[in-house]
N, C-alpha and C positions, 0 to 999 in steps of 0.2 A: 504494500500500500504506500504508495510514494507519496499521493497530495491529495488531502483532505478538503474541501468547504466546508466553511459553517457561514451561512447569511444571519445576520443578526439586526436587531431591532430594538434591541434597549428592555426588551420583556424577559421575564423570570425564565422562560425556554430557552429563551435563547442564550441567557447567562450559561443552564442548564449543560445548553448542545456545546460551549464553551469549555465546561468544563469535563467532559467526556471527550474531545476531540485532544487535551491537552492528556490525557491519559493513552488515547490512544497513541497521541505523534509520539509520546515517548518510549513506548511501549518496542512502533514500529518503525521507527528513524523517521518520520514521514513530514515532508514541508505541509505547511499550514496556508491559505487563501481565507484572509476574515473579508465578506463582502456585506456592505450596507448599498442597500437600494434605497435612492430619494426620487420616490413617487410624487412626482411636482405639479398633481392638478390644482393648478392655480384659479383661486376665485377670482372675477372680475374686479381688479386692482387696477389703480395707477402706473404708469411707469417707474414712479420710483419706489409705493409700497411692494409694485413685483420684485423692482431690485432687491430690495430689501427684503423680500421673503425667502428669494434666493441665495441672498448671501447668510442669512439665517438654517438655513436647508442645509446649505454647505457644510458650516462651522459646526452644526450639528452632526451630520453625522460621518467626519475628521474628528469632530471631540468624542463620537460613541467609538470607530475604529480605534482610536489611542488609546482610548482607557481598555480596550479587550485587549488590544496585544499586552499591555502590561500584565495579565496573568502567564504569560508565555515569557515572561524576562527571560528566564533562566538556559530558552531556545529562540531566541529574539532574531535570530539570523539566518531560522527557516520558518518565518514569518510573514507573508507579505499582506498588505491590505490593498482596500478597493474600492472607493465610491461610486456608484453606477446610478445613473439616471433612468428613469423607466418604470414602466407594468412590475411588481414587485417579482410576482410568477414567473411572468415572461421573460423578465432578465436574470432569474436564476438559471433558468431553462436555458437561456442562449448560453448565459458562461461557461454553463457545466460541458453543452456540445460543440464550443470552442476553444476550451484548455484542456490539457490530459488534468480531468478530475478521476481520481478513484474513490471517493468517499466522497458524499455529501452529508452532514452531520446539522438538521437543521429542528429549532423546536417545536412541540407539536402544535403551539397555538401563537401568536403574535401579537403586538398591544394593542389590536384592535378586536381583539375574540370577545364575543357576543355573551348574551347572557346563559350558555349551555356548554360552555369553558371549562375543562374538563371529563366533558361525555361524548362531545365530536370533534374529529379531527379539523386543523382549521381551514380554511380553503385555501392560503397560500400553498398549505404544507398538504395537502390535498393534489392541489395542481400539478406540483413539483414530480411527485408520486407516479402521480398517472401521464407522465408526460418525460419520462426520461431511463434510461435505459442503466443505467449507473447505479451501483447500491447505496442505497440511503439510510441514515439511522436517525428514525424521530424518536427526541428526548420531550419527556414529560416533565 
């Protein structure tokens, strides 16, 4: 298992898939891909509250990728992160069948799961699933 995913979202899964993927890369020497997707449906703003939403979107989540690789210090050099723009689904989807991923390690629900959190899987981590060919480990 050379390179692991885990997309992450700032949710308690994802912390989760975080720290199972750090067990694994140690386990099997394997580099690490932390990916946040900024899904940037923008509400009908100004030019410059869009600016501003978007440089808000940015710093956001640069500041969730930094603080996840800091659970990895200790392997910090087979590490890499990823800000990606886009359908949250659909750009885990594209990454995975564009980089040699062997593991995707992502959580079972996301900070927007509904009120049945817990009993259904969520539909990012749904999508992913049913849409890619690669083994996947959903953390609860």
């Amino acid at each position: 298992m050379n390179k692991i995913l885990v997309p992450i979202d700032g949710s308690e899964h994802a912390q989760r898939a975080l720290e199972k993927c750090k067990e694994m890369a140690v386990a099997f020497g394997s580099d690490i891909v932390l990916i946040n997707i900024k899904n940037l449906l923008i509400p009908y703003l100004s030019y410059e509250e869009t600016r501003s939403y978007m440089e808000m979107m940015n710093k956001n989540s640069e500041d969730m990728l930094k603080s996840a690789k800091q659970l990895f210090s200790d392997i910090e050099n087979k590490v890499e992160i990823e800000s990606i723009e886009g359908d949250i689904a659909s750009s885990i989807i594209k990454f995975v069948e564009e980089n040699d991923i062997d593991l995707v390690i992502m959580g079972s629900q996301g900070l927007n799961a509904g009120k049945f959190q817990g009993f259904l899987l969520g539909s990012i981590a749904n999508k992913v699933i049913h849409s890619i060919t690669t083994p996947i480990l959903i953390v609860r």
